[in-house]
C-alpha positions in Angstrom: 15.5 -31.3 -14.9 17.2 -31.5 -11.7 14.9 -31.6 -8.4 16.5 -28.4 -7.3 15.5 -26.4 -10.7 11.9 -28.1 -10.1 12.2 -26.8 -6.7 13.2 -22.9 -7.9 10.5 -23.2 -10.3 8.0 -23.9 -7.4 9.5 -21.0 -4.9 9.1 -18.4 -7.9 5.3 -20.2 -9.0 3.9 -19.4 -5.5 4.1 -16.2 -5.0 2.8 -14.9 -8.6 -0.1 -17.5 -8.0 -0.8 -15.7 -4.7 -0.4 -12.4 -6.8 -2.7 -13.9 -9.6 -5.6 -14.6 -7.0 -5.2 -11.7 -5.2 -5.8 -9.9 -8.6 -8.6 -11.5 -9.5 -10.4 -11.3 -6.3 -9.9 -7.6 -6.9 -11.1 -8.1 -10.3 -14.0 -9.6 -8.8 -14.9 -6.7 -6.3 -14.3 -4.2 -9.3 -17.5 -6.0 -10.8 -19.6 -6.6 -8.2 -18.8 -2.5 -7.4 -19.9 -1.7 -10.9 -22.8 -3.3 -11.0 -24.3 -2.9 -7.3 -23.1 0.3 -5.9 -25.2 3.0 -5.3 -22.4 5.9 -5.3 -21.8 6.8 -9.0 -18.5 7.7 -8.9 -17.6 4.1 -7.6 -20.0 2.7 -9.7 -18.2 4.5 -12.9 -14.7 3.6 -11.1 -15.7 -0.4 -11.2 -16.9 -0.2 -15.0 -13.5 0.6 -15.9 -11.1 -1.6 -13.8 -12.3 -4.9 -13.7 -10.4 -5.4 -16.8 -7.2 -4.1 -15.7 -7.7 -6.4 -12.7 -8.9 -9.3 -14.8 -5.2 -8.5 -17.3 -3.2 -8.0 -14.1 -4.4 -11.9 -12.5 -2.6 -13.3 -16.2 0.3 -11.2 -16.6 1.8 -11.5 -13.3 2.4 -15.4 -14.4 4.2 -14.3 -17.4 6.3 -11.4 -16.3 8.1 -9.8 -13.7 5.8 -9.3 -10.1 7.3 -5.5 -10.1 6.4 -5.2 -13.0 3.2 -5.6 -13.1 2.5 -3.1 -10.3 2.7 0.1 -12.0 0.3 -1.2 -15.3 -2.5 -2.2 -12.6 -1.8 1.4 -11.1 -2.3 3.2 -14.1 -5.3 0.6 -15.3 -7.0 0.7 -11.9 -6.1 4.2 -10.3 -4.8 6.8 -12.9 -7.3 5.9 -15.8 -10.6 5.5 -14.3 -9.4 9.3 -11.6 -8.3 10.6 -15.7 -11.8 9.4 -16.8 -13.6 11.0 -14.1 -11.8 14.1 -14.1 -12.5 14.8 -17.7 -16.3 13.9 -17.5 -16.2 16.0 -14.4 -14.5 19.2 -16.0 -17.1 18.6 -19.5 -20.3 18.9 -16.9 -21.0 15.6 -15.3 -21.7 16.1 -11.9 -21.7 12.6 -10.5 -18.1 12.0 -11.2 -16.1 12.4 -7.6 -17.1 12.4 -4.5 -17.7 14.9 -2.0 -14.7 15.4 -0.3 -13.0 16.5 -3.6 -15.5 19.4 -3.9 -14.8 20.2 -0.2 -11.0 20.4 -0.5 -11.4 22.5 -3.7 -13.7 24.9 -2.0 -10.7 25.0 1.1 -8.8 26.6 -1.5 -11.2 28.8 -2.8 -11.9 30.1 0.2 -7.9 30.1 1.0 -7.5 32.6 -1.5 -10.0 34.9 -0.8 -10.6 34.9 2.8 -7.4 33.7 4.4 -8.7 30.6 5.7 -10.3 27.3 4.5 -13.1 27.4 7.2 -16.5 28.8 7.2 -17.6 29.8 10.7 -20.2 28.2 12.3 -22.6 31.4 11.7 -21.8 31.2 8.0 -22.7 27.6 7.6 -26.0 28.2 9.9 -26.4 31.0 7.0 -26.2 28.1 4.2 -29.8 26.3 3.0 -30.1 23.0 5.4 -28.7 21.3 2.5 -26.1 22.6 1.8 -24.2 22.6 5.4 -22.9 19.4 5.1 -20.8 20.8 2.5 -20.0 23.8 4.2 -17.9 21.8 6.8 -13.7 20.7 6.4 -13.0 18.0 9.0 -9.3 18.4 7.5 -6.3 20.4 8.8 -5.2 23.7 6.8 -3.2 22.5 4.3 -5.4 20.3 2.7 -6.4 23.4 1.0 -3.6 23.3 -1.1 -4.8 20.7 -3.4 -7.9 23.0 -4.3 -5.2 25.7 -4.9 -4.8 24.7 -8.5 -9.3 24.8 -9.4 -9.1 28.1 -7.4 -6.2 29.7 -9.5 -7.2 28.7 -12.9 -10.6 27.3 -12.6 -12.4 24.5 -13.7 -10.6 22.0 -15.5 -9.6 18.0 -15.8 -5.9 18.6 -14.8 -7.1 21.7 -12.1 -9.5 18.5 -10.4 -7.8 18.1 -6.6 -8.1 14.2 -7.4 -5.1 14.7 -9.9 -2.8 16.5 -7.5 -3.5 14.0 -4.7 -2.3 11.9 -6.8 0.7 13.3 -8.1 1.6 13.7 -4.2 0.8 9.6 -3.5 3.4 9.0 -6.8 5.8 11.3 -5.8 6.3 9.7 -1.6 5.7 6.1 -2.5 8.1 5.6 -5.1 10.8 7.5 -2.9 9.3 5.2 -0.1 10.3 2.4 -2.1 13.3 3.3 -3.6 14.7 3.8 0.2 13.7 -0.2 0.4 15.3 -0.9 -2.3 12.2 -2.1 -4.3 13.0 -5.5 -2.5 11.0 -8.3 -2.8 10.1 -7.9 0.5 8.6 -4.4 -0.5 6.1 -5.8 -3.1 2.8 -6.3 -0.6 3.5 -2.6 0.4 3.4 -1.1 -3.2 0.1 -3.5 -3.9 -1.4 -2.0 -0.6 -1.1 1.4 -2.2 -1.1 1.1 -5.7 -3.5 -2.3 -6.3 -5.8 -2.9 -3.3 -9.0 -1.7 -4.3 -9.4 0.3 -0.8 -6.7 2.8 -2.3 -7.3 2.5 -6.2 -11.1 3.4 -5.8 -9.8 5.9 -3.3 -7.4 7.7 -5.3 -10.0 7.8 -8.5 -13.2 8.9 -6.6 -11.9 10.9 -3.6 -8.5 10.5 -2.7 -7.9 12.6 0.3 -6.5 10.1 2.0 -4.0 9.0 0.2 -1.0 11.6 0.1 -1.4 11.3 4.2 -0.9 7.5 4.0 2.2 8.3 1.4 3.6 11.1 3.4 3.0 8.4 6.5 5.0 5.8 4.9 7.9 8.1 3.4 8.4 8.7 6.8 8.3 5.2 8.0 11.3 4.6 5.4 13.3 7.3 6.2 12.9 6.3 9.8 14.4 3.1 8.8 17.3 4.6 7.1 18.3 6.9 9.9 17.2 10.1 8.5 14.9 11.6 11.3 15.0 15.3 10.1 13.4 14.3 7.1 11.2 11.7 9.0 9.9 14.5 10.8 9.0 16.9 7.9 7.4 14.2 5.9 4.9 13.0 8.9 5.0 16.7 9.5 3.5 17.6 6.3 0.9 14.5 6.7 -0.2 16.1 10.2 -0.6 19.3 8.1 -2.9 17.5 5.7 -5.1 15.4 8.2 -4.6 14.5 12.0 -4.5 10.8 11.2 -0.8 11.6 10.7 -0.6 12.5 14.6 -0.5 8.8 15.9 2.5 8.3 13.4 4.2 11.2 14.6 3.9 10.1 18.4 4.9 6.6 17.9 8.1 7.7 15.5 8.9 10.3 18.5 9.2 7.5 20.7 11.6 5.4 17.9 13.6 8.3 17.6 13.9 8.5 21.8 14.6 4.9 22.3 17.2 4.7 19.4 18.8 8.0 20.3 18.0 9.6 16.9 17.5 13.6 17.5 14.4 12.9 18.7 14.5 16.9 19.8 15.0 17.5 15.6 12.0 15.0 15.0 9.3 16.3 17.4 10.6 20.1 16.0 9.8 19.6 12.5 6.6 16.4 12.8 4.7 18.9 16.0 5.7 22.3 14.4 5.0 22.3 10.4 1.0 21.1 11.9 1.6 23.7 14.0 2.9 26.5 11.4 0.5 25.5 9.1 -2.5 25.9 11.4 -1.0 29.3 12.8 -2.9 31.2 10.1 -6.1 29.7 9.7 -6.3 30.3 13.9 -5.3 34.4 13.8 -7.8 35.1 11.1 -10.8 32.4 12.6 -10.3 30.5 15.2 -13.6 29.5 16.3 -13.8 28.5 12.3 -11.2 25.9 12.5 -12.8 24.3 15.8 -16.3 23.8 14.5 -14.6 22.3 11.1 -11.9 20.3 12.5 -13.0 19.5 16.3 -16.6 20.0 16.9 -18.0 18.4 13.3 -15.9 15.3 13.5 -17.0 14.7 17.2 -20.7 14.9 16.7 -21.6 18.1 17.8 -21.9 20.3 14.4 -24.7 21.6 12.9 -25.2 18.3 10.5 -24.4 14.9 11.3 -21.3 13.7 9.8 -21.9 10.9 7.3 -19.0 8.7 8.3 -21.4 6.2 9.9 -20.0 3.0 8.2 -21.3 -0.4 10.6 -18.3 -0.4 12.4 -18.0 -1.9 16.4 -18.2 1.8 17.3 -21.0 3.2 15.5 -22.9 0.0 16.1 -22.3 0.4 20.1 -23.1 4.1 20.1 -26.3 3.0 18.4 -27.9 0.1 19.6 -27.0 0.7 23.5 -28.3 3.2 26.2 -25.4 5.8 26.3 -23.2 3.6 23.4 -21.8 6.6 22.6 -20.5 7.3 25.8 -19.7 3.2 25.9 -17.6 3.1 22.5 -15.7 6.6 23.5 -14.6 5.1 27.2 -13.6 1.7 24.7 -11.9 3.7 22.5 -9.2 5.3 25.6 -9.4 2.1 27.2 -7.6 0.6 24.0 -5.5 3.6 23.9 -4.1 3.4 27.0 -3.4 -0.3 26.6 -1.8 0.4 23.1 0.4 3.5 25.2 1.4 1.6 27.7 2.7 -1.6 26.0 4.1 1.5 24.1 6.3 2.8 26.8 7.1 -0.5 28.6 8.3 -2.1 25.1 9.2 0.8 22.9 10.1 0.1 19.0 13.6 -0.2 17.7 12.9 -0.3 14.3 10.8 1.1 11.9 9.1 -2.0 10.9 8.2 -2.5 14.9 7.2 1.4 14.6 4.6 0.3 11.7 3.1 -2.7 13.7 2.5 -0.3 16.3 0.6 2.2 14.6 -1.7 -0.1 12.7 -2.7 -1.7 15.8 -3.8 1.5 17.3 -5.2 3.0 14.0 -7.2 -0.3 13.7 -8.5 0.1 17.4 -9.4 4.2 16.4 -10.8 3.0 13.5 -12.9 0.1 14.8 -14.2 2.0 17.7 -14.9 5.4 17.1 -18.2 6.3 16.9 -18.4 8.0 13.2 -16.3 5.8 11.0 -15.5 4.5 7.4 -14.5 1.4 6.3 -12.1 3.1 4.0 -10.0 4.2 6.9 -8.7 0.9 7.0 -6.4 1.7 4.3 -4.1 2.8 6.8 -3.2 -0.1 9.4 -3.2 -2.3 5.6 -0.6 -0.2 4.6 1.4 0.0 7.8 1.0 -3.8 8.1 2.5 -3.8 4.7 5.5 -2.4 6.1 6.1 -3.8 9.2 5.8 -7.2 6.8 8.7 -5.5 4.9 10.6 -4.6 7.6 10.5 -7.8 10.4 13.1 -9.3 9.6 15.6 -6.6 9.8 18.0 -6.4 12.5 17.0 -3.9 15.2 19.3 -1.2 15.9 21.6 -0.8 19.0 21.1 2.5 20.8 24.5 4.7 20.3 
């Protein structure tokens, strides 16, 4: 054996023992979420993947590293969400998480009102209780994923956890078949698909997770020159949630910088929110605003529970006026973010993604009412960027 084959050998060796341990520490989390956590879905979530983890950390030494992807997806993401669905649909009421009974009831109400928001006089109407889950901190058209309960009632395949993630398989495999499912692209399917901040996601809640897919379609399509399409996919996101807006604005300035119908972008990623809010507005407007504006910034009827320990939350509640304090933090980084924006604009999508996880991470880190699970977003677009650096940047036409 020549030192050149030992050599190959080596270069191929370290990543899958990187893969390996990276497995296993999610293996690892998977248990210690099983046996310690005090939400039951998650609980139920860890009970079933640690093994899948566990399998993952010894096959990726014996075959292919794409390979291996989609069998911890379907062990760690579609199994336990198929689990939970079916328990769900038989009776169990411990089997998803709150926001999946929220998004079901935007489409409930969808259908029979018009609109996926109870006004603020109907949710004062509803037992203390109950108003938590009278609020939806999302945009319109995350009612369409309760369409499905609302049309033909209660069942596994009806659960809005199934259709999310038919939506997350649907725009990441067309994210990475625009990258060519290179090498390069392999952290980026793992942060989506493996990473136990999107697996438990995606079985337990897994709102999130066709906004981050929609988000990174866009990113790819970006990078291949197609900013029509760009826009309607980040369009669709903004639809969904307004964590897609920071995408929107930092692609808007791609497209301006590299001269790609930025008029065509900003149509289609500012209008379809738009459109899609139009109706929700004409029937109930003040409805939307204490769902989507007032509830997330503190001043509903109920606190929201997104109060993980956070630089933010723990400002706005350990100091005299920390609310006040993490808020003025929060523009400050903001600004700095914008400004370094418009003084050094991207020219790629991959300098596009760095850009919006840093000032995801910042919104993320500083705003008062929080999750750690947000996080899954600057991962991802790190991901990206990471398989996107080294490609040249383009030459404005």
């Amino acid at each position: 054996m020549t030192f050149g084959t030992i050599g190959r050998i080596a270069t191929d060796l370290r990543p899958r023992l990187l893969d390996a341990a990276f497995y296993a520490l999610c293996a690892v989390f998977a248990a210690v979420t099983a046996l310690t956590s005090t939400l039951l879905p998650h609980r139920a979530w860890g009970q079933v993947v640690w093994i899948g983890y566990t399998a993952g950390a010894v096959l990726v030494l014996l075959i292919a590293r794409w390979r291996v992807i989609p069998l911890l997806f379907a062990a760690t993401a579609l199994l336990p969400l198929l689990i939970e669905s079916i328990q769900r649909a038989a009776g169990r009421t411990d089997r998803a998480q709150e926001e999946v009974l929220v998004v079901e009831r935007m489409g409930d109400r969808l259908v029979h009102t018009g609109t996926p928001y109870l006004s603020h006089d109907a949710i004062a109407a509803l037992p203390e209780p109950d108003r938590l889950m009278g609020y939806a901190p999302y945009q319109p058209g995350m009612a369409v994923f309760g369409l499905p309960r609302a049309a033909f009632g209660e069942a596994w395949w009806t659960d809005a956890r199934v259709w999310f993630a038919v939506a997350t398989v649907f725009c990441l495999l067309w994210t990475l078949r625009l990258l060519a499912f290179s090498t390069r692209a392999i952290p980026l399917a793992q942060s989506v698909a493996v990473l136990p901040l999107c697996t438990l996601t995606l079985a337990t809640g897994g709102d999130d997770l066709p906004v981050l897919a929609l988000c990174l379609l866009a990113l790819a399509l970006s990078a291949s020159d197609r900013f029509l399409a760009a826009g309607v996919a980040v369009g669709l996101a903004g639809a969904l949630k307004l964590f897609a807006l920071p995408v929107a604005l930092v692609l808007l300035v791609l497209a301006l910088s590299t001269r790609r119908r930025p008029a065509w972008f900003a149509a289609t990623a500012l209008g379809i929110p738009l459109l899609a809010l139009l109706p929700a507005l004409l029937v109930d407007a003040d409805a939307y605003l204490e769902n989507a504006v007032r509830f997330p910034g503190g001043h509903g009827l109920v606190t929201s529970p997104a109060q993980s320990p956070l630089p933010g939350y723990l400002i706005a509640s350990a100091l005299p006026a920390g609310r006040t304090v993490a808020l003025a933090l929060l523009l400050l980084a903001g600004a700095v973010i914008a400004l370094q924006l418009l003084r050094n604009p991207p020219r790629s999508s991959g300098r596009a993604a760095a850009y919006i996880a840093a000032g995801l991470t910042a919104a993320i880190m500083l705003t008062p009412a929080t999750r750690f699970g947000y996080l899954l977003y600057p991962v991802a677009f790190l991901a990206f960027w990471w398989s996107q650096h080294k490609t040249r940047e383009p030459v404005p036409a």
